[in-house]
C-alpha positions as CSV (number, residue, x, y, z in Angstrom):
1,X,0.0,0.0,0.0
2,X,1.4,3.4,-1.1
3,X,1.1,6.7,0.9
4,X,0.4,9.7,-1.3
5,X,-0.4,13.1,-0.4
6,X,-2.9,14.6,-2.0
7,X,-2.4,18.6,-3.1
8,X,-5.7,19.9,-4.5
9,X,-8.4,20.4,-1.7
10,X,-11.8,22.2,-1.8
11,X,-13.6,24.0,0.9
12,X,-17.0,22.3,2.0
13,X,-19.8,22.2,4.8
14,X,-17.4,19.9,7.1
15,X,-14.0,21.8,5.8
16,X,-11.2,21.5,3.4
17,X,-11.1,17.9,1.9
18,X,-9.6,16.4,-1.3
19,X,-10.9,17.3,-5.0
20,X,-12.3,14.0,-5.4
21,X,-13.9,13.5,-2.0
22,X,-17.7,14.4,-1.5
23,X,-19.7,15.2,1.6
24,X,-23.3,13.6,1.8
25,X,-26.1,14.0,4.4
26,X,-26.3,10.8,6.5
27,X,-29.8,10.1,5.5
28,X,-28.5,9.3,1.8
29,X,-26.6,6.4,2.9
30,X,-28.6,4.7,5.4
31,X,-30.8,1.6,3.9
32,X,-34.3,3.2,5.1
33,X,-35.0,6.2,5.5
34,X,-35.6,6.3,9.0
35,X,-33.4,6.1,12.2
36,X,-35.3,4.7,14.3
37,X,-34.4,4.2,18.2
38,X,-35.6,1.0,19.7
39,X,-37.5,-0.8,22.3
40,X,-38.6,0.5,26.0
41,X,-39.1,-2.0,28.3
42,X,-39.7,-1.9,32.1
43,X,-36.7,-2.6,33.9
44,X,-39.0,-5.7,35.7
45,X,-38.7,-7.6,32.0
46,X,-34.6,-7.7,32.5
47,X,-32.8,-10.7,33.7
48,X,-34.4,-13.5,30.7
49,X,-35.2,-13.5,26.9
50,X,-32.9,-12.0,24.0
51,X,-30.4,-10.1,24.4
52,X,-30.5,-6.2,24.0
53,X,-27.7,-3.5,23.2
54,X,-27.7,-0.9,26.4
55,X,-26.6,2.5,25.8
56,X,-23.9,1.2,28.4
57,X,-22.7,-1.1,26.1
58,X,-22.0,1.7,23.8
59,X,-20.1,4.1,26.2
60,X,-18.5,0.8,27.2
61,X,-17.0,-0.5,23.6
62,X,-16.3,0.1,20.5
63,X,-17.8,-2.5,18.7
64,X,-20.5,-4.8,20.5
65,X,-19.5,-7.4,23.0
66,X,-22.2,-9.9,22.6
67,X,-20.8,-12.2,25.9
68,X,-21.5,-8.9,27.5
69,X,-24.9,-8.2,26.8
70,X,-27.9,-8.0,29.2
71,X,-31.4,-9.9,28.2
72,X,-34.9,-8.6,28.6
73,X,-38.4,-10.4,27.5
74,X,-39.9,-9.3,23.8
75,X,-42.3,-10.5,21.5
76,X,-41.9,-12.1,18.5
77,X,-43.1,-9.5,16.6
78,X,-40.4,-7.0,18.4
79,X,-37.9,-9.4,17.9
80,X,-38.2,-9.1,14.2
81,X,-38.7,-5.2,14.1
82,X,-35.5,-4.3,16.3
83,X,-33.3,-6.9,15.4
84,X,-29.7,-5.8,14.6
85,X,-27.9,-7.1,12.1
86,X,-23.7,-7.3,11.6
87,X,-22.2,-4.1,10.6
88,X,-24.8,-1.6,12.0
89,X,-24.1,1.0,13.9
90,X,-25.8,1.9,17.5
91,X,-25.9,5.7,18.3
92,X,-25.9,7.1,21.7
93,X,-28.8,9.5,22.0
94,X,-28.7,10.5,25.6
95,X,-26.0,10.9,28.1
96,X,-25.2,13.1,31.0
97,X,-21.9,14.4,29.2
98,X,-21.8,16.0,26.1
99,X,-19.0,13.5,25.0
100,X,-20.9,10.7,25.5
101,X,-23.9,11.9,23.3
102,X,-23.0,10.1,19.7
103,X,-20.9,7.4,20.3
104,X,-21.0,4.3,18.3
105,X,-20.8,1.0,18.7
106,X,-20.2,-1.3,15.6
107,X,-21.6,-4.5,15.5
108,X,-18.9,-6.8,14.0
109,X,-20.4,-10.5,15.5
110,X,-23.8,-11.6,17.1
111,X,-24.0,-14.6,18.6
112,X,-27.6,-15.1,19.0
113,X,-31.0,-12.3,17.7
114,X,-30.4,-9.5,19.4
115,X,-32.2,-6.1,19.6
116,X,-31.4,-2.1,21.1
117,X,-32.8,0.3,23.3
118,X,-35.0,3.1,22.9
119,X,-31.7,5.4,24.4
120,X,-29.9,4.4,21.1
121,X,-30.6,4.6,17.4
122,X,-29.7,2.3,14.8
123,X,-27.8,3.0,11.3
124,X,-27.6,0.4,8.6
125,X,-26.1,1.5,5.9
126,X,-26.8,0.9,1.7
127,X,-24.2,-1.6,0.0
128,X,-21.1,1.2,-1.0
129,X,-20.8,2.5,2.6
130,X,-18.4,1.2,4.4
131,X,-19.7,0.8,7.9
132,X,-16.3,0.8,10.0
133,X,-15.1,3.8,8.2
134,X,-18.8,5.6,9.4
135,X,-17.7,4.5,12.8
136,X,-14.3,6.0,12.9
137,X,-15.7,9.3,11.0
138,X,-18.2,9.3,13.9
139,X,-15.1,9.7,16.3
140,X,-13.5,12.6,14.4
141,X,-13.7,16.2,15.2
142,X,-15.7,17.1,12.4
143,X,-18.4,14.9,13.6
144,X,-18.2,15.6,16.9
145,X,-18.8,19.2,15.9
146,X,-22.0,18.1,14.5
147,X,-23.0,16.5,17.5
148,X,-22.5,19.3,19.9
149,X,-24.4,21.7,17.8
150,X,-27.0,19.5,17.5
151,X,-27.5,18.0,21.1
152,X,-29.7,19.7,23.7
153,X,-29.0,20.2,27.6
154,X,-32.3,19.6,30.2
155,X,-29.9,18.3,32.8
156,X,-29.2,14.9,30.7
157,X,-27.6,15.5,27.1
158,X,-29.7,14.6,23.9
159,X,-29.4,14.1,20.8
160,X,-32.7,13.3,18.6
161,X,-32.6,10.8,15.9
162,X,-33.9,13.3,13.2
163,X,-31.0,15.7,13.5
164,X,-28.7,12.8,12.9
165,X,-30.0,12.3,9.4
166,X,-28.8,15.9,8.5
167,X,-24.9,15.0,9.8
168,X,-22.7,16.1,6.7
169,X,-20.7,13.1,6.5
170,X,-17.0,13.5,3.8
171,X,-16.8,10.4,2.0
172,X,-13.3,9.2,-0.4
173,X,-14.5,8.1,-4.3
174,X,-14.3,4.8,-3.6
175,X,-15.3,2.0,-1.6
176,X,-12.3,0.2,-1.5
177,X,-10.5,3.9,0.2
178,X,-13.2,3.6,2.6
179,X,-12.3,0.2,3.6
180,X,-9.0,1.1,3.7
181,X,-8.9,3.8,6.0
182,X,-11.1,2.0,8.6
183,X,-8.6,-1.2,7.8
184,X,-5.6,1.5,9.2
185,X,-7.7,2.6,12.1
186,X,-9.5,-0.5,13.0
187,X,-5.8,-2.1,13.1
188,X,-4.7,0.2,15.6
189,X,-7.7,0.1,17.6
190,X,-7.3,-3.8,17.9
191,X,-3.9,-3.6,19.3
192,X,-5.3,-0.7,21.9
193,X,-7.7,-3.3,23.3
194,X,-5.2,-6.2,23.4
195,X,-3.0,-3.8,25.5
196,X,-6.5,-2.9,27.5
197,X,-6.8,-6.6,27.9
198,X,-3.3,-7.3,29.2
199,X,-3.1,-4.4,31.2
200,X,-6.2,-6.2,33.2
201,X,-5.1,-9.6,33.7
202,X,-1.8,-8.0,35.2
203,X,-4.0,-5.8,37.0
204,X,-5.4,-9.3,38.3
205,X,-2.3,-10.7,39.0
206,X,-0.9,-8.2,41.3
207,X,-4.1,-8.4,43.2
208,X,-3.9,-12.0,43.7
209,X,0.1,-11.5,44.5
210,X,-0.8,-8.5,46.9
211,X,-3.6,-11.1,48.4
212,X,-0.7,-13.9,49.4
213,X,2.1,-11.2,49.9
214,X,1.1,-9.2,52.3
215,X,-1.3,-11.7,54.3
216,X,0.5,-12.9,57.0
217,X,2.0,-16.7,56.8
218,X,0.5,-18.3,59.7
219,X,-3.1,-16.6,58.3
220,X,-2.4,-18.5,54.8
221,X,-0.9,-16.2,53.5
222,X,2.7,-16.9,51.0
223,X,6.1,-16.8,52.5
224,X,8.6,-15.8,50.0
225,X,12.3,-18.1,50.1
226,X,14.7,-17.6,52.5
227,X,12.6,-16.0,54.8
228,X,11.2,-17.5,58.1
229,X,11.0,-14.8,60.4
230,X,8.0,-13.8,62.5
231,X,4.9,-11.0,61.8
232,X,4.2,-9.1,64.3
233,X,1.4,-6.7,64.8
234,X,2.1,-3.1,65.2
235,X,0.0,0.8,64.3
236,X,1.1,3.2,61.6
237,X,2.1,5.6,64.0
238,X,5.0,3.2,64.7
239,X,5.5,2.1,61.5
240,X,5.7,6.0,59.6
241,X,6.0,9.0,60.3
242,X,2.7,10.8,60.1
243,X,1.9,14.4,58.9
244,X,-1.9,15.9,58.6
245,X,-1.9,18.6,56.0
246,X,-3.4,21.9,56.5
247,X,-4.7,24.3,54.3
248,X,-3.1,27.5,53.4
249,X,-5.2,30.6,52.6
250,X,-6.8,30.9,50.0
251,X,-5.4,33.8,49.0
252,X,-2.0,32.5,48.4
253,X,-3.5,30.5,45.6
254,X,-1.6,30.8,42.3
255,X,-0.9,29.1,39.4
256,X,2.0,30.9,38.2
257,X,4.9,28.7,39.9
258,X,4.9,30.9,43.1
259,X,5.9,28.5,46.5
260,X,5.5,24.7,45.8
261,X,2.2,22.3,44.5
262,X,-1.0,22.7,46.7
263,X,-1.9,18.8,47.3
264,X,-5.2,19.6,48.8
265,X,-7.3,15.9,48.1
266,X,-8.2,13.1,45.5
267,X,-8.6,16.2,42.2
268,X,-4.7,16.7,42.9
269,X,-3.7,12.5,42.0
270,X,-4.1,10.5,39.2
271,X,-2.8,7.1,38.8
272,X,-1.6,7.0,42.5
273,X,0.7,10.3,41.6
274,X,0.4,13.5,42.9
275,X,-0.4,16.4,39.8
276,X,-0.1,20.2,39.9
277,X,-3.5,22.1,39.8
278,X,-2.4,25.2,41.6
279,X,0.8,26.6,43.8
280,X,0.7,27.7,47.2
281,X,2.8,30.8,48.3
282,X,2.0,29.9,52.2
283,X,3.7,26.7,53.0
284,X,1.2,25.4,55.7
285,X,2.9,21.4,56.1
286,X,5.5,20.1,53.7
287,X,5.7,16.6,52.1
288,X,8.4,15.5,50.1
289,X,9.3,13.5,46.7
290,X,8.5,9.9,47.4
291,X,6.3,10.5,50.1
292,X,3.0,8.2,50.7
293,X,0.2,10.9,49.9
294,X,-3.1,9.7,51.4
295,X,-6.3,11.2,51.3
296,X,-8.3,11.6,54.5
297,X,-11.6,12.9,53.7
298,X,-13.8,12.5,50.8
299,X,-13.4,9.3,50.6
300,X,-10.9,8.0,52.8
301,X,-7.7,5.9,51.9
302,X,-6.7,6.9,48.4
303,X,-2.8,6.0,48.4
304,X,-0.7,8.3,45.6
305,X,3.1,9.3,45.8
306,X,4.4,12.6,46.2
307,X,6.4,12.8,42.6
308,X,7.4,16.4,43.8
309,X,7.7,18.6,46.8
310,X,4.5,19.8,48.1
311,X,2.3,21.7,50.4
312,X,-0.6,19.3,51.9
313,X,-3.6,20.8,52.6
314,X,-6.2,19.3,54.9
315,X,-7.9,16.9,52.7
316,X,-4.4,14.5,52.8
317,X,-1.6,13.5,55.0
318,X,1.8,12.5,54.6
319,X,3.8,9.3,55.3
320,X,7.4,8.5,55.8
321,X,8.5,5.0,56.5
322,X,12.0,2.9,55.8
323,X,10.4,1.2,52.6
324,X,8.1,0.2,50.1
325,X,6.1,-1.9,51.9
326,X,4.0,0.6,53.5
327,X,2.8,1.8,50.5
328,X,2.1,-1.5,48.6
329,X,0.5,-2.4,52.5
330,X,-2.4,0.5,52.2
331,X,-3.4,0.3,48.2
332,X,-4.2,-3.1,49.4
333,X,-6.1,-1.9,52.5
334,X,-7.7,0.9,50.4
335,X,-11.1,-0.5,50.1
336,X,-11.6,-1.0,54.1
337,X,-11.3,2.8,55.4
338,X,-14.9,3.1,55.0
339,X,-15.5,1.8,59.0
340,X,-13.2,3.8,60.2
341,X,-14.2,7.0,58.3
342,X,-16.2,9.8,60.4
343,X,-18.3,12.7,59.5
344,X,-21.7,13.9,58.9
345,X,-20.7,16.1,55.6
346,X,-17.3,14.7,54.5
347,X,-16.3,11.1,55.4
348,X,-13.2,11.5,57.4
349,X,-10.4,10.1,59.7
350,X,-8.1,12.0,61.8
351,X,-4.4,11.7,63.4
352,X,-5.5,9.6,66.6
353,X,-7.6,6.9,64.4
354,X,-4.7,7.0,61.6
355,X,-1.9,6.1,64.1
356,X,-4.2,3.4,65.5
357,X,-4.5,1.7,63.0
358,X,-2.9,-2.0,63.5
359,X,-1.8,-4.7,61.0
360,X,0.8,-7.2,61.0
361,X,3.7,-6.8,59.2
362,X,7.2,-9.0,59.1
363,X,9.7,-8.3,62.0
364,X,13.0,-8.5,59.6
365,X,13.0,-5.2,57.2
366,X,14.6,-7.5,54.4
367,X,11.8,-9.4,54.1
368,X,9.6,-6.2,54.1
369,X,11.8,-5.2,51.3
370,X,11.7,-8.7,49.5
371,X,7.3,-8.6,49.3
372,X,7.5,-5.1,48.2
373,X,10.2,-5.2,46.1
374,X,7.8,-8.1,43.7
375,X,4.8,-5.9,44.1
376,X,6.6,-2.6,43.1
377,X,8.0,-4.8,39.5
378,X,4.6,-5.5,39.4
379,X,3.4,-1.8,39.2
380,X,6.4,-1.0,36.7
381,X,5.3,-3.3,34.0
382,X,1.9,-2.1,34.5
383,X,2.9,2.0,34.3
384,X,5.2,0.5,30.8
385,X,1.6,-1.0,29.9
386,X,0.1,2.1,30.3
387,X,2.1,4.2,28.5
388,X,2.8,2.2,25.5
389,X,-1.1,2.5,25.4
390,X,-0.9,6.5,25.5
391,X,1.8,6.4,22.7
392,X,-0.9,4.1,20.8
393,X,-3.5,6.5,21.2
394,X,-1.9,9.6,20.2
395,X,-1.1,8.2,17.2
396,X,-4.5,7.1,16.5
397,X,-5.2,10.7,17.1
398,X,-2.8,11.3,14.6
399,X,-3.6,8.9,12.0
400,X,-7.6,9.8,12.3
401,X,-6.4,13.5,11.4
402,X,-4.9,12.7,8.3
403,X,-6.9,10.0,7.1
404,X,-10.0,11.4,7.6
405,X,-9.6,14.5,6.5
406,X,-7.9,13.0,3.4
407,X,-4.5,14.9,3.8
408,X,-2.9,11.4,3.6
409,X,-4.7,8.8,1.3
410,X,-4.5,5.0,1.1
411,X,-4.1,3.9,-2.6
């Protein structure tokens, strides 16, 4: 397959695209006329019968997961009139986000009849349209452009079926360009959600590894080699160093580089490291690189790392200890704050209830070392995961701007 560039564009409703490209209204391509949405049903009919396409199932995937898909009781007759077929596309029609309004799922395998919601509408497309190509053109900014123009706010984000019909979609000469731009994108797509895939069973792996680690021996937990040392119980105020943030005023706010990071709660981490929102030029209580940053209101227990020098403000606190395992030790005791929270507004724990905490933990350092050392691998291949993922997606991002704007064809 040769790249060419194409020179010659022409201005049109959706912007510049090649000479021998068109734009048509979506209605023009679509087998009927109509786009109809599909079937109501009370939420009592859900649990038996065929299976339906949710508009979860849309926000959730790309293209339809049949093993996936919940099952509610139909006639016969609606069985027939709102059955999908392979390569039709399901449109999201309401969402509480604007981004979420428009999505599509492509159907590329059913296993069994299945129908759609009323929350969703269905395009099926004439022979000469290539359906995967609608669904990646659906993704682009031009489209998206479309869809936020269109959609209406009453709380809840719409989008009515009717205005979908007059979508100015751009379209390549030919079928087979069609094809092979959504052949490109599809390709990349598939290698995104293999790395989604793999970056979940690890996910599952260090769960189960955390599980056996850092349960204690004699409560069945695994011992690693070489080690036969005792556990021992003791508090986090023995095992760390404890710091409560507090707030600075307000008025030293700034986002101009003035003092160090404000760290104030969970909006300031993301994947378990700190981020800069704003600076602080009043330094109320410092935490430093590396530090355990947890969050102690709203909700309790979130464990990030300080990847700078900060100022913590009252919604975290700060912990210092010899090692890893501390850290490894509370993402796996994340989920079981909730008892110990306190509150009436903001679910909370303070200093006294944090250094009280107990848990057993082994006597000899190396072995503390040894578990966190395997857990702490375990969290580098998944942050390597992660990012080869980003790099994927930015150059989806990249690849969707030329190819479907036509500035770089597929002969």
């Amino acid at each position: 397959m040769e790249l060419e560039i194409k020179q010659s564009f022409k201005q049109t409703e959706v912007g510049l695209i090649p000479e021998d490209w068109r734009v048509v209204k979506l209605h023009k391509t679509l087998d009927k006329e109509n786009l109809p949405s599909g079937l109501y049903k009370d939420k009592n009919l859900y649990g038996d019968g065929s299976k339906i396409i949710k508009l979860g199932d849309v926000f959730a995937y790309d293209y339809f997961q049949p093993q996936f898909a919940q099952r509610v009781k139909i006639s016969k007759e609606e069985s027939i009139n709102y059955q999908i077929k392979i390569d039709d596309l399901i449109v999201a029609l309401a969402s509480v986000k604007l981004e979420g309004v428009g999505k599509v799922l492509l159907v590329r395998n059913i296993d069994e009849p299945t129908v759609y919601d009323h929350n969703v509408a269905l395009i099926r497309l004439q022979e000469g349209f290539h359906a995967s190509y609608f669904a990646h053109i659906f993704k682009s900014g031009r489209l998206r452009l479309q869809v936020s123009k269109n959609a209406t706010q009453v709380g809840t984000t719409f989008l009515k079926a009717s205005s979908l019909k007059k979508f100015n979609i751009p379209l390549p000469p030919t079928l087979a360009e069609q094809k092979a731009i959504a052949t490109a994108l599809s390709d990349v797509d598939d290698l995104i959600s293999s790395l989604d895939a793999l970056i979940a069973k690890k996910k599952a792996i260090k769960q189960g590894a955390m599980q056996q680690l850092l349960t204690p021996p004699h409560k069945g937990g695994k011992r690693l080699d070489g080690f036969d040392g005792e556990w021992a119980e003791t508090s986090l105020g023995e095992f760390a160093k404890i710091d409560m943030g507090q707030s600075p005023l307000s008025s030293n706010y700034n986002t101009s580089g003035d003092g160090l990071p404000l760290v104030q709660g969970n909006a300031d981490i993301n994947n378990r490291k700190t981020i800069i929102r704003n600076y602080t030029s009043q330094i109320t209580k410092k935490a430093d690189k590396g530090d355990i940053i947890m969050s102690v209101r709203a909700p309790v227990g979130e464990i990030a790392i300080a990847a700078f020098d900060c100022c913590i403000g009252r919604g975290v606190c700060s912990l210092k200890s010899n090692n890893d395992f501390l850290y490894q030790f509370l993402v796996f005791f994340e989920t079981s704050w909730a008892k110990f929270s306190t509150g009436s507004t903001f679910d909370s724990i303070n200093s006294n209830q944090l250094k009280e905490l107990t848990f057993l933990a082994p006597v000899d350092e190396d072995e503390q070392k040894a578990i966190a050392q395997i857990l702490s691998d375990m969290d580098e291949e998944l942050e390597e995961l992660a990012t080869k993922k980003e790099k994927y997606e930015h150059i989806k991002q990249g690849m969707m701007q030329e190819l479907l704007t036509g500035k770089t064809r597929l002969v």
